[in-house]
C-alpha positions in Angstrom: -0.5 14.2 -39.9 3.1 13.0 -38.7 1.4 11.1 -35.5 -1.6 9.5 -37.4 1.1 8.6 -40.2 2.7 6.3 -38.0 -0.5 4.5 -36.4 -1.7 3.9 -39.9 2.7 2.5 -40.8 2.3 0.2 -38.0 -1.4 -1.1 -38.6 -0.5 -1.5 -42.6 2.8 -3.4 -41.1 0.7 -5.7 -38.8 -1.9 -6.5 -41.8 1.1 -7.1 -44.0 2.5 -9.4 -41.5 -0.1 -11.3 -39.6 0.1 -15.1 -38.9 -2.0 -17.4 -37.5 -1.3 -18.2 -33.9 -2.0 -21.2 -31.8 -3.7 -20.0 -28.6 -3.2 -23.4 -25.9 -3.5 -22.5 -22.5 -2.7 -26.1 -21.6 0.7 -25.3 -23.2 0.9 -21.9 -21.4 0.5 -23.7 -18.2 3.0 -26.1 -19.0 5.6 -22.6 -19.5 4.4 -21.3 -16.5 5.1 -24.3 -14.7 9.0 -24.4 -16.0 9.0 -20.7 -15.1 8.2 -21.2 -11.6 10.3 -24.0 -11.2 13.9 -21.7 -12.5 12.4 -18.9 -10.7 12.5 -20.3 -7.0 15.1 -19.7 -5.0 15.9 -22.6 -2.3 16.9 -20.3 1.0 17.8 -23.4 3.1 18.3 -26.8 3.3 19.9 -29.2 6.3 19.6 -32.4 4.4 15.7 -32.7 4.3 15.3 -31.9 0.8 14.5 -33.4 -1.4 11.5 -35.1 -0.2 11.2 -39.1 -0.4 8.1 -39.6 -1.7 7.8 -42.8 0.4 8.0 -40.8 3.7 5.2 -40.1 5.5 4.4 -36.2 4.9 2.3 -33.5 6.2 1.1 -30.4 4.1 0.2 -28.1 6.6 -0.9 -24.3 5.6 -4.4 -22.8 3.9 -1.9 -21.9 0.7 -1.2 -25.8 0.3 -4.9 -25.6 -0.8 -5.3 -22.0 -2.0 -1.9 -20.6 -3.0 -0.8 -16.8 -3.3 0.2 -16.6 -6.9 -0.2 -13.2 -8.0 -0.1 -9.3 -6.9 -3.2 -7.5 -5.5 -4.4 -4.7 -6.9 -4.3 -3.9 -10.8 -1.8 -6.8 -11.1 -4.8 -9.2 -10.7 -5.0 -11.2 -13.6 -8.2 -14.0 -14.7 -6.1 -17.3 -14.8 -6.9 -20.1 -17.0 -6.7 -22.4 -14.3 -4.5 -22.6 -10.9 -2.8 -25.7 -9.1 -2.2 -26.0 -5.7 0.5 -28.0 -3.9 -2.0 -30.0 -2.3 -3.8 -30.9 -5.7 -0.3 -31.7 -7.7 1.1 -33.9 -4.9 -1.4 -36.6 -5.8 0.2 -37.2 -8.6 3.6 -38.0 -6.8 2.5 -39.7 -3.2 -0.3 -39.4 -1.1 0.2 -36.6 2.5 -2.0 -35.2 5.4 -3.3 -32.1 5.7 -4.0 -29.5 7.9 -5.0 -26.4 7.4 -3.5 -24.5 10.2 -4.5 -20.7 9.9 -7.3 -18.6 8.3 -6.6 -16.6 5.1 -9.0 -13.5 5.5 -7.9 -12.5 9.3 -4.6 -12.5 11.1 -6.2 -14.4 14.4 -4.5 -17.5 15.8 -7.2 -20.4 15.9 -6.3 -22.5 18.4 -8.2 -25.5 16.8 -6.6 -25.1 13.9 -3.3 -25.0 15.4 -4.0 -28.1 17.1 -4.9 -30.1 14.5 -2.1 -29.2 12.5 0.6 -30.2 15.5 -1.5 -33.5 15.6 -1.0 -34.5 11.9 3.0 -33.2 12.1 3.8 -35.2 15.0 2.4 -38.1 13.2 4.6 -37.6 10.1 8.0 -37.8 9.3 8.0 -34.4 7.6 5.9 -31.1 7.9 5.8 -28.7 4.9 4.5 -25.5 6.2 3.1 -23.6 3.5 3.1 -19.6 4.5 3.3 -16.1 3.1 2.2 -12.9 2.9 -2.3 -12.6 2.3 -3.6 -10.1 -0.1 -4.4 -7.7 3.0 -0.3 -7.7 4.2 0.7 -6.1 0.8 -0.5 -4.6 -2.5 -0.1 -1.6 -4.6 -1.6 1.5 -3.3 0.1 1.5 0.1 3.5 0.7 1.7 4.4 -2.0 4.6 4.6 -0.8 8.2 6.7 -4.0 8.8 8.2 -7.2 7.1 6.8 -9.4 9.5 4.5 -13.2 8.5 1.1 -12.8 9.6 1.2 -13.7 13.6 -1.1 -16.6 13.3 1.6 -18.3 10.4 4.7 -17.4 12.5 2.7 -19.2 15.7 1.7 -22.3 13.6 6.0 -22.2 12.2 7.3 -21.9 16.6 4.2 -24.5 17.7 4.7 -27.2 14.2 8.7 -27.3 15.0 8.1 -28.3 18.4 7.0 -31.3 18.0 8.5 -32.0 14.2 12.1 -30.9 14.0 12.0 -31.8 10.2 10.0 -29.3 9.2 10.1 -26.7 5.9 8.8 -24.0 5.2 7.4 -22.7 1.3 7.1 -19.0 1.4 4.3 -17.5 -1.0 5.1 -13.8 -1.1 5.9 -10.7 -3.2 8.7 -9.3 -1.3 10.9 -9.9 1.6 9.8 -11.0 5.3 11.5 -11.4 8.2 11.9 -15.6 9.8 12.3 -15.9 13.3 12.0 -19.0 13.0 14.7 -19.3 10.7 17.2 -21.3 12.9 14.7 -23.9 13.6 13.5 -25.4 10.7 15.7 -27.2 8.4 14.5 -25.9 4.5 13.0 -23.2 3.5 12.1 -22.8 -0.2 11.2 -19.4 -1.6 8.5 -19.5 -4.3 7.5 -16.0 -4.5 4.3 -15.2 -6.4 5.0 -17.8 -8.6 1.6 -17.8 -11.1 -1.1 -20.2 -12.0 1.3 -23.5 -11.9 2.8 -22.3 -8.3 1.4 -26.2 -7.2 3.3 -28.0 -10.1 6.6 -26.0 -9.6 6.6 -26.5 -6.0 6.0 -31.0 -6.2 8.4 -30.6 -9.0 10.8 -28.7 -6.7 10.6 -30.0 -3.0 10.7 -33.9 -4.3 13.6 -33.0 -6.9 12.1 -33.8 -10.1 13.7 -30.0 -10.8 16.5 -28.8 -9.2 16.2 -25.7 -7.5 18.6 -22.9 -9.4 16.5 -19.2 -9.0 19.1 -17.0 -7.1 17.4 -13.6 -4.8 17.2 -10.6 -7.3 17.3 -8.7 -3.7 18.7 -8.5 -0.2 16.6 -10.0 2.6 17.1 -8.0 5.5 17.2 -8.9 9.3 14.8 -6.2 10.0 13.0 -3.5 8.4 15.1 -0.8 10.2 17.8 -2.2 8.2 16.8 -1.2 4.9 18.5 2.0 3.4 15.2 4.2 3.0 14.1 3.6 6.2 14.8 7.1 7.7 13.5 9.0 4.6 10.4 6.9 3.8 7.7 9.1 4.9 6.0 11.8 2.7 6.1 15.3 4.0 4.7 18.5 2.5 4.1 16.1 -0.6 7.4 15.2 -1.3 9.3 11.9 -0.2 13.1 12.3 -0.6 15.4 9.4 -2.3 18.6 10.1 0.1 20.2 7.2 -0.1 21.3 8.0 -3.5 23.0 5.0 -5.5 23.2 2.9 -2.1 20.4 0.7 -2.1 19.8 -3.1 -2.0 22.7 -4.9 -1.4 25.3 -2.0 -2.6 24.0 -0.5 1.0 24.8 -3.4 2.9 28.0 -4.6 2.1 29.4 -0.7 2.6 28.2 -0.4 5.9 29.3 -3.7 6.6 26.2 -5.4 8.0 24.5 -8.6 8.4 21.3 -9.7 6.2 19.4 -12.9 6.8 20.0 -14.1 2.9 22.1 -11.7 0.5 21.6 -10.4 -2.8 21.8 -13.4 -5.7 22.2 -16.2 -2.4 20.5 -19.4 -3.6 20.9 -23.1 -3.2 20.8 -26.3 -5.1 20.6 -29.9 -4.4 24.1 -30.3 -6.1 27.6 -28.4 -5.6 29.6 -26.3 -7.7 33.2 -25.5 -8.0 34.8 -22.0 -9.8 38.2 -22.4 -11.3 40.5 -21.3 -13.9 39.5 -17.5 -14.1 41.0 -15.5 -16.9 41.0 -11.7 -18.4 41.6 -11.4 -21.8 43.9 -8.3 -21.2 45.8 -6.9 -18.2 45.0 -3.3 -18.9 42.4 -1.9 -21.6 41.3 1.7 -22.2 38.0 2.5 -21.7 37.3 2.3 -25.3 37.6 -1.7 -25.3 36.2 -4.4 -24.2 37.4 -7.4 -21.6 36.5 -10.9 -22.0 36.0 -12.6 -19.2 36.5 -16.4 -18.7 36.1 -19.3 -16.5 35.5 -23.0 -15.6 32.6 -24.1 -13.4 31.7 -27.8 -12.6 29.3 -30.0 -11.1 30.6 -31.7 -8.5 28.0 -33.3 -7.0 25.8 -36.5 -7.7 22.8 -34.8 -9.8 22.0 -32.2 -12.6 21.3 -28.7 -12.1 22.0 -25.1 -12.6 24.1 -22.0 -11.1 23.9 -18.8 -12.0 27.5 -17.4 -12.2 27.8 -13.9 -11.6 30.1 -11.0 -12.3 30.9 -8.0 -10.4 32.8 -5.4 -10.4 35.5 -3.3 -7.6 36.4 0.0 -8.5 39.5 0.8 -6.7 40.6 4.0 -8.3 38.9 5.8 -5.7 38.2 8.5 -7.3 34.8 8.8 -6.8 32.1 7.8 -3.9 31.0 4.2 -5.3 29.8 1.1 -3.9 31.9 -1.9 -2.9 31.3 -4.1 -5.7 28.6 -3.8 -8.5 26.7 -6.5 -10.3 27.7 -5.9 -14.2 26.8 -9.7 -16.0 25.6 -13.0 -15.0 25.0 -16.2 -17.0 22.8 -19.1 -15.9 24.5 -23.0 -16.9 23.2 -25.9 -16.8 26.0 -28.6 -15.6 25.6 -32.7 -15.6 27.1 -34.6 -12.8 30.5 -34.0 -13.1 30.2 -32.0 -16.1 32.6 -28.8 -16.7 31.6 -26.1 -19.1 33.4 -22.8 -20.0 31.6 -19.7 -18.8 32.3 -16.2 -21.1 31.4 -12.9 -20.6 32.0 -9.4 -22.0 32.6 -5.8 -20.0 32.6 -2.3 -22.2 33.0 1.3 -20.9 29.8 1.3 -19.3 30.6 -2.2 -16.6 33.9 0.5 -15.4 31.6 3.8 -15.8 30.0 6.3 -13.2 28.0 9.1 -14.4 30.0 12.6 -13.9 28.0 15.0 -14.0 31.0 17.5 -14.8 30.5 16.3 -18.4 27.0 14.9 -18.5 27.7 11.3 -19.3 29.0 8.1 -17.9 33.3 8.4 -17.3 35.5 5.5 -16.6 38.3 7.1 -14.2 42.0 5.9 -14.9 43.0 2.9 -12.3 42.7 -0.5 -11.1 38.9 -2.4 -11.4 38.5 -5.7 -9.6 36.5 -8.2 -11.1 34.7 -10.8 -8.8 33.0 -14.3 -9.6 30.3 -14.9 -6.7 28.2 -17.1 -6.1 26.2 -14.3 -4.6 27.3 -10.9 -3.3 28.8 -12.3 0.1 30.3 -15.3 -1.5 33.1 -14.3 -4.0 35.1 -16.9 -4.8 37.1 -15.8 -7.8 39.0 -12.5 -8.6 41.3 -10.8 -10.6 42.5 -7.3 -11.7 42.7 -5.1 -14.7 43.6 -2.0 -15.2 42.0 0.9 -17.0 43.4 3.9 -19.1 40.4 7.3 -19.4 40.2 8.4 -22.8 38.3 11.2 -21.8 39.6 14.2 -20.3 37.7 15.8 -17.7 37.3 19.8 -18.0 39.3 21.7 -15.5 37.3 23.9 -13.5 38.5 26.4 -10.5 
């Protein structure tokens, strides 16, 4: 009686409080164009982006035409409509095409190939649309490797050969490996960006948006890198999680190792300068909270965004923990020139490990570093505070 009581509360509640809704999937398409757009994460750029729309261009890639835009498997969704890159450029300048590899088989076609070399060395600038097919991930199975398919990473080493200004748009649901990484010149990250993926990425590579999304994850140089490497494998019908709270980029920066793009790395066609960091208190007990301040501005010549992010150093030592630990981010929006003021707030919980002495989270007594990044391997502000345990941890022997 309790259980159908509350299904009958919450239908009387929806009856009670139903409005009429607007249902435009024009408008939808319009959100999950501005979506995609704050969502990409610009990798790299040696001065070829943005694109002049005057240049002479060449899309090369099948997902210039037919883009990856969504998961496989149960995460397949019936879209409203989809837009390709090489349907929304038309709206912004006229570029070649070649289509440079098959979708359905990982096979290098050597006329393919051919024609696409042809139609970059006749341009000023090749975009090289690639990414990971349906059949190279999905739900229901893991990745033997973090590799492109063969064919794309052929048509990447064979386009830059004769086109040295060449980018690359990645279409894909997690990281992959870039050999090729240190010879093109941008490579712009739209992972499986949804229906407007085409819009977003004109809007993006010509600058009508600037790029601001910043990697929610470490890119690693190769898939031996990653922390659960050793223990992936299911035996006897158990898989075991050993690498305990060191995963992502918490592994990483405690063993000390390279990655091809860091946790919350991500570029912008302007600059941005950190200043004037300040704690509202020197020391705190773990009851209270710390404001944290600071200036950021726009120094460059054009709008955009940067997503300024907080972590946080325990040094007490007291326990095993990592390095640093992402605890708050904000995302602001800056003119040119412009400075803004940047807040944010730490409790208990942004100094707290769990202890499972006393079965909740404990702050131990000592010195916390807080850090202003631009991404995990670039911290460019700091400061310390200091704080007092109110708890006190049973003594055992």
């Amino acid at each position: 009686d309790e259980a159908v009581e509350r299904i009958v509360t919450k239908i009387f509640e929806f009856v009670d409080n139903r409005q009429d809704a607007i249902f435009n999937r024009d408008v939808h398409h319009e959100a999950a164009r501005k979506i995609a757009t704050q969502s990409a994460v610009l990798l790299k750029n040696d001065g070829v982006l943005p694109l002049n729309k005057e240049a002479k261009i060449a899309f090369i890639g099948a997902f210039a035409k037919s883009p990856r835009f969504q998961g496989g498997g149960s995460s397949h969704i019936n879209t409203y409509k989809v837009s390709s890159a090489l349907e929304a450029v038309s709206n912004v300048t006229s570029v070649s095409y070649a289509q440079g590899y098959e979708l359905d088989v990982d096979q290098i076609n050597e006329e393919l190939v051919q024609e696409a070399i042809q139609v970059a060395k006749s341009s000023e600038v090749a975009v090289i649309f690639a990414g990971l097919p349906d059949f190279f991930e999905s739900e229901g199975y893991d990745r033997t490797h973090m590799q492109l398919p063969n064919c794309q990473n052929e048509l990447i080493k064979e386009v830059v050969k004769v086109q040295p200004n060449t980018v690359v748009v990645l279409h894909n649901g997690s990281p992959v490996e870039m050999p090729w990484i240190h010879d093109v010149k941008g490579v712009l990250e739209m992972y499986l960006a949804g229906q407007a993926v085409g819009l977003a990425t004109i809007d993006l590579l010509f600058g009508r948006v600037n790029p601001s999304g910043k990697l929610a994850e470490t890119f690693p140089l190769k898939l031996s890198d990653n922390p659960s490497y050793l223990n992936y494998q299911v035996v006897d019908d158990l898989i075991h999680y050993r690498e305990g709270i060191f995963v992502g980029y918490r592994y990483y920066d405690k063993k000390e190792m390279n990655v091809l793009f860091p946790f919350g790395y991500g570029l912008s066609y302007t600059t941005f300068e950190y200043h004037d960091l300040v704690l509202s208190r020197k020391e705190m007990l773990d009851t209270d909270e710390l404001v944290v301040s600071l200036k950021i501005t726009n120094t460059g010549a054009v709008a955009g965004k940067e997503v300024v992010q907080l972590y946080v150093s325990d040094l007490t030592h007291l326990t095993i923990r990592p390095i640093k630990e992402l605890k708050d981010f904000v995302k602001v929006e800056l003119q040119a020139g412009e400075t803004k003021e940047v807040q944010m707030t730490l409790d208990k919980r942004a100094f707290a490990w769990y202890n499972e002495t006393i079965s909740d989270w404990y702050v131990g007594t000592g010195e916390y570093e807080i850090l202003i990044g631009k991404s995990s391997r670039e911290i460019v502000l700091k400061d310390v505070i200091k704080v007092q345990s109110t708890v006190k941890l049973p003594f055992k022997v």
